[in-house]
C-alpha positions in Angstrom: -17.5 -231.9 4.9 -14.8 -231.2 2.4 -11.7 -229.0 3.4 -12.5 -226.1 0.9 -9.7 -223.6 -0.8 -9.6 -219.6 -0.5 -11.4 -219.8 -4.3 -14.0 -221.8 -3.7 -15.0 -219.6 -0.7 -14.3 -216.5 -2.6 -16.7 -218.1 -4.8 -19.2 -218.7 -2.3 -18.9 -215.6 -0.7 -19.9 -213.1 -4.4 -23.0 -216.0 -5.1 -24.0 -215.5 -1.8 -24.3 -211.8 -2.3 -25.2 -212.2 -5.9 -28.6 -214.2 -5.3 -30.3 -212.2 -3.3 -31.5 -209.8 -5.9 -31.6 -212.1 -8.4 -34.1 -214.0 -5.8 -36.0 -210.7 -4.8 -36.3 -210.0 -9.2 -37.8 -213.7 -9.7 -40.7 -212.8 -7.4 -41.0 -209.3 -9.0 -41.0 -210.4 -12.7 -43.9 -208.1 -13.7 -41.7 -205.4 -12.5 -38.4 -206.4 -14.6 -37.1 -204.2 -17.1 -36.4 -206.8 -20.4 -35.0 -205.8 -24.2 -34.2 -208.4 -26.8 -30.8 -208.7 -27.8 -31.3 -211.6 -30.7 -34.3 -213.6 -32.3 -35.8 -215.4 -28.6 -32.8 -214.5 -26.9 -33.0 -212.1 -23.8 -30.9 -209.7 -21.6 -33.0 -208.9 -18.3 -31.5 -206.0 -15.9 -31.3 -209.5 -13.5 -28.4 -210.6 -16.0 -26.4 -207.3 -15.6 -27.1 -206.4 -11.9 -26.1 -210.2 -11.1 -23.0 -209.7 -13.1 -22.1 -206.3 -11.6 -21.9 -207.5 -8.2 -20.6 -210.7 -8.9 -17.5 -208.6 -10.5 -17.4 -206.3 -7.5 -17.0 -209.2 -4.9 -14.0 -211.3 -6.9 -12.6 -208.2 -7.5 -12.4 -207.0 -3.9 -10.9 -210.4 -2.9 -8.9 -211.4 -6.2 -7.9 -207.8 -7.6 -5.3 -209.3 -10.0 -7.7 -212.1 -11.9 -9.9 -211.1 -14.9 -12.9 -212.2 -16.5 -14.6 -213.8 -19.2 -18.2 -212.5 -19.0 -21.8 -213.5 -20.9 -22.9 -210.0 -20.9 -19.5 -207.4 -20.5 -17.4 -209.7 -22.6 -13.1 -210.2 -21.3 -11.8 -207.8 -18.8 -8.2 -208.5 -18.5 -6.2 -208.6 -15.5 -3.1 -208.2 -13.9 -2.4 -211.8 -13.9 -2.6 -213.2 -17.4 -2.9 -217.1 -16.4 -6.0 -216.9 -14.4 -9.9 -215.7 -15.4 -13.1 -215.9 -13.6 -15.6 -217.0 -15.9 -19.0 -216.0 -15.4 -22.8 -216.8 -16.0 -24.5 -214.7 -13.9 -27.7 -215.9 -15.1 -27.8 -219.5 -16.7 -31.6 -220.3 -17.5 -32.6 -216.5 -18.6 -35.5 -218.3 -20.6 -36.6 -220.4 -18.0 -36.3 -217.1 -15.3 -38.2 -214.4 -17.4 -40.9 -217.2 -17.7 -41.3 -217.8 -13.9 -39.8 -221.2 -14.2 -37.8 -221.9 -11.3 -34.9 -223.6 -13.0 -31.6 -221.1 -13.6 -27.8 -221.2 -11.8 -25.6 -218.6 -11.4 -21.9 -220.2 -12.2 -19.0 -219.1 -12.1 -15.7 -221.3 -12.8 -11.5 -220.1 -12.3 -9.3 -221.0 -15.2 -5.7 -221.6 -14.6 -3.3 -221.8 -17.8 -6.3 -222.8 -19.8 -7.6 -224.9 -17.5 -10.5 -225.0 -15.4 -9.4 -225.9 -11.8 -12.6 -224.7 -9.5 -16.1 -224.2 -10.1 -19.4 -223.9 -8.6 -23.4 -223.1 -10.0 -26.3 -222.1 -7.5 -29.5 -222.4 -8.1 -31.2 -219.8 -5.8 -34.5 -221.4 -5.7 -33.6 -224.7 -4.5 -30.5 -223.3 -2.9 -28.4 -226.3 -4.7 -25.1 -225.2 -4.5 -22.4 -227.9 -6.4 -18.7 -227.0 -6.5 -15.6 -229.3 -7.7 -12.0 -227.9 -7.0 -9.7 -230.2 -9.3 -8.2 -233.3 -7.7 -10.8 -232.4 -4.5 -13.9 -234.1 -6.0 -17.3 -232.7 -6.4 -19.6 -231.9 -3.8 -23.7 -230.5 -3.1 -24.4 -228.6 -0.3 -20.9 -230.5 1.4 -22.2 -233.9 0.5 -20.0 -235.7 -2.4 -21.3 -236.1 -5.8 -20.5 -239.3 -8.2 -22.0 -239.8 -11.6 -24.2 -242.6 -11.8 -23.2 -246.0 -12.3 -25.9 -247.0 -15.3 -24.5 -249.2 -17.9 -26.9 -249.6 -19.9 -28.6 -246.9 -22.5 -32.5 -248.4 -22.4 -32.2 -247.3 -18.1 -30.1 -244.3 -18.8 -31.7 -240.6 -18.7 -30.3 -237.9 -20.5 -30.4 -234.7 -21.0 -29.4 -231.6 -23.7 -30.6 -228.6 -25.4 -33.0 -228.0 -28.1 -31.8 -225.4 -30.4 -34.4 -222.6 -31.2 -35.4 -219.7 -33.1 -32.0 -218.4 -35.1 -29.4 -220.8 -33.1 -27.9 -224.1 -34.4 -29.2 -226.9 -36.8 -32.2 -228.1 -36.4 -32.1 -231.1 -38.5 -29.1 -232.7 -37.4 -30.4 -232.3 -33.9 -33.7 -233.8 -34.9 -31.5 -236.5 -36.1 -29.2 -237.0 -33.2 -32.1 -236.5 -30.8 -34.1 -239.5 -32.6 -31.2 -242.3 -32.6 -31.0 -241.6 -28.7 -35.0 -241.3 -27.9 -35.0 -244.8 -29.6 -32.5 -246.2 -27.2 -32.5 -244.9 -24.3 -35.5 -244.3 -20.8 -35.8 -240.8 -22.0 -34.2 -237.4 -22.9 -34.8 -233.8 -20.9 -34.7 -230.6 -21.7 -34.6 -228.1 -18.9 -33.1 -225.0 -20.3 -30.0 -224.4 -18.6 -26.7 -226.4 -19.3 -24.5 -225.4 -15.9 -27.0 -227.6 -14.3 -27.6 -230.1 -17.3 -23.9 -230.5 -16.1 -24.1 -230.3 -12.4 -27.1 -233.1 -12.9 -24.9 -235.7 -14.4 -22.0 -235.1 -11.8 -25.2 -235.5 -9.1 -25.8 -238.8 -11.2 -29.5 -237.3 -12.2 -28.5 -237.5 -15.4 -26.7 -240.8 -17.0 -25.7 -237.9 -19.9 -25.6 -234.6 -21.6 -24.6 -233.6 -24.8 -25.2 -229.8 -27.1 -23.7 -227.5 -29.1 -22.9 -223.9 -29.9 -22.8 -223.2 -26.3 -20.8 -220.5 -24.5 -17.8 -221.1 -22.1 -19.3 -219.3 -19.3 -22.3 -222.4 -20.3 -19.9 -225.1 -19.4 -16.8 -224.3 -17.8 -17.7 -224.9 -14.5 -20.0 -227.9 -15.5 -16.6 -229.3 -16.9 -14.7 -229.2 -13.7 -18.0 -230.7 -12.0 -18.4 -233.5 -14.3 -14.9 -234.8 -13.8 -14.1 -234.5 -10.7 -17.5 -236.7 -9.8 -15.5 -239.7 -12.0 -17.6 -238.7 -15.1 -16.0 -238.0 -18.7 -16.5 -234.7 -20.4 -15.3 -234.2 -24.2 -16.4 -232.8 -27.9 -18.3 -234.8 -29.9 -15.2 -236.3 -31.5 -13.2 -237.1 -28.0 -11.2 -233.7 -28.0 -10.8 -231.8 -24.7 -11.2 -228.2 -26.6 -15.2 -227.9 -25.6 -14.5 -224.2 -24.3 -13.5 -222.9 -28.0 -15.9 -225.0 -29.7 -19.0 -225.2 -27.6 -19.8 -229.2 -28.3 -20.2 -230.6 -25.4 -21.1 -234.7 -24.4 -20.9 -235.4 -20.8 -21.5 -238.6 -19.3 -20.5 -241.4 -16.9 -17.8 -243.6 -17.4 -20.0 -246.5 -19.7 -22.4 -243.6 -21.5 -19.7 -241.9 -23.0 -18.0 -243.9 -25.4 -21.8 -244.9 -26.2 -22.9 -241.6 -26.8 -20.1 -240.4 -28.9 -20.9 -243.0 -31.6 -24.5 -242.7 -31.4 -24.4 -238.6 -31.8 -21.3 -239.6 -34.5 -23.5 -241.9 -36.2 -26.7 -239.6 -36.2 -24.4 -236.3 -37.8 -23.4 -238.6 -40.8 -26.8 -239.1 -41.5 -28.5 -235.7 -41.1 
């Protein structure tokens, strides 16, 4: 078992607290309290009760470290070169619909970078977590992307835009130069563990777009520290700003960046 820092177990310690409810609300879903807040996009009171407590355990332990939040937006803090950011509910979809496939996640980002993260899945009770330099670990045992070469025994996953959100042909497009080469391509509905998959070596890649940071950010971390390569679709490290994401082991990558490259030139 890994030797883990005062973060990580801060971390731990506002999840732990965190999923119980959101547990407890999954087998009450008749019972949940939903509103629309964009075309098949949804806000549940899971999302915001998660998010409350999550913010009231980091705060007790790390009063001087802000957030960047999915539903309450940034609240600075004291120090300016450190943010929790945080997904209390990754997977809303997939939870409102009794599917038992969501993370909470939650990643620190020091001077623009994100040093620690970790995504739950309450369910399963999966737990990954990476701490930069420290390597990525599940449940205390140490992750490593897989070691597939080749694209026709690789599976991969990403996300299917939907009602109102991205472009749907170039997708199509991207989505059918890949499906010809490759074992097969998943789509699970939540991208924190999309991530955590391919540090677990589950997945040989990942790629999507117009995601959020509190989406990737501790996916990122994950990813890298399990030997894998994380970058935008054009090799750039700015995936937090830009949402473009391609994730993959160390022979995917380069593979998938001209593939996805290729597909975008001719949708």
């Amino acid at each position: 078992m890994a030797v883990r820092s005062a973060n990580l177990n801060v971390m731990e310690k506002a999840i732990d607290a965190a999923s119980r409810g959101l547990l407890r609300d999954f087998g009450e879903l008749e019972n949940l309290q939903v509103s629309k807040k964009g075309p098949a996009d949804f806000v549940s009171t899971a999302d915001t009760r998660t998010e409350k407590i999550l913010i009231k355990e980091l705060t007790k332990a790390r009063p001087e470290i802000g957030f960047l939040l999915e539903e309450g937006g940034e609240l600075k803090g004291q120090d300016e070169t450190r943010r929790w950011i945080i997904d209390p509910l990754d997977g809303t979809t997939n939870f409102l619909h009794g599917i038992p496939h969501f993370a909470i996640s939650i990643a620190l980002e020091e001077n623009g970078e994100i040093t620690t993260g970790m995504i739950y899945n309450p369910v399963t009770d999966e737990k990954f977590w990476a701490e930069k330099g420290k390597g990525a670990f599940l449940n205390g045992r140490r992750l490593r992307v897989s070691g597939r070469r080749h694209m026709d025994d690789a599976v991969y996953a990403t996300g299917i835009p939907f009602r109102g959100h991205g472009d749907h042909g170039r997708f199509l497009k991207e989505l059918e130069e890949i499906m010809r080469l490759s074992a097969g391509v998943r789509r699970f509905g939540a991208a924190s563990l999309d991530l955590a998959f391919v540090a677990a070596g589950r997945y040989d890649g990942f790629w999507e777009t117009d995601l959020k940071p509190w989406d990737i950010a501790a996916g990122i971390i994950l990813v890298k520290e399990a030997k894998g390569f994380v970058s935008e679709f054009d090799a750039r490290q700015n995936m937090l700003k830009s949402g473009n994401i391609v994730a993959a082991n160390e022979y995917q990558h380069s593979l998938l960046l001209k593939i996805l490259r290729d597909a975008r030139k001719k949708a």
